[in-house]
Phi, psi and omega in degrees: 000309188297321175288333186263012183260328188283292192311304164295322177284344145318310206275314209269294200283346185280347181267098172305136201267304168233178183301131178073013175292344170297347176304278184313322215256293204287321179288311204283353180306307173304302171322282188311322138319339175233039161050037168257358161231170196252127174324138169323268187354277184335315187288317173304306206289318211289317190269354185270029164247341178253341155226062181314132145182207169249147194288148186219344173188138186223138139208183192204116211239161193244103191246106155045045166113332185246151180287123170272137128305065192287091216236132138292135174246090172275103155348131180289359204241329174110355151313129182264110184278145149234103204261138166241117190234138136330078191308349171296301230211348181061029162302138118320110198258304203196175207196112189229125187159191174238164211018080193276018187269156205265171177309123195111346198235119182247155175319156207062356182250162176209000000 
């Protein structure tokens, strides 16, 4: 499921929307050819044990220098995640939603 889901969100950044989305489709290509991100796939592995559900939107934006990952999750419960990464490296920068807390984890833990 997560792969043809992978597959559609690929699908999905190549149609450009506006003026300079080739632009844009080409800059992050380049990044990922000069190891300045981490392949979707990789990233989708390292979080989807710490915030399991299904991916519903990734996108990946240039934030003051760094590459950001922006990922939606919808939560088996019907909860919406919003994860923000490090495109480099797959940190969690920030993590917005109800019960953000990762898998495995009871309140007050992280």
């Amino acid at each position: 499921m997560r792969s043809m889901l992978g597959v559609a969100v690929v699908a999905a950044l190549l149609v450009p929307e506006v003026a300079g989305a080739d632009d844009d489709h080409e800059l992050a290509r380049r990044a990922l050819e000069a190891g300045e991100v981490l392949p979707l796939r990789a990233v989708l592995e390292r979080i989807g044990t710490q915030y399991p559900g299904e991916i519903i939107e990734v996108e990946l934006e240039r934030d003051d220098g760094r590459w950001i990952y922006e990922i939606k999750v919808l939560r088996r419960g019907g909860g919406l995640l919003k994860l923000e990464l490090d495109a480099s490296d797959a940190t969690v920068l920030g993590v917005k939603g109800r019960d953000v807390r990762p898998a495995g984890t009871r309140a007050g833990e992280r």
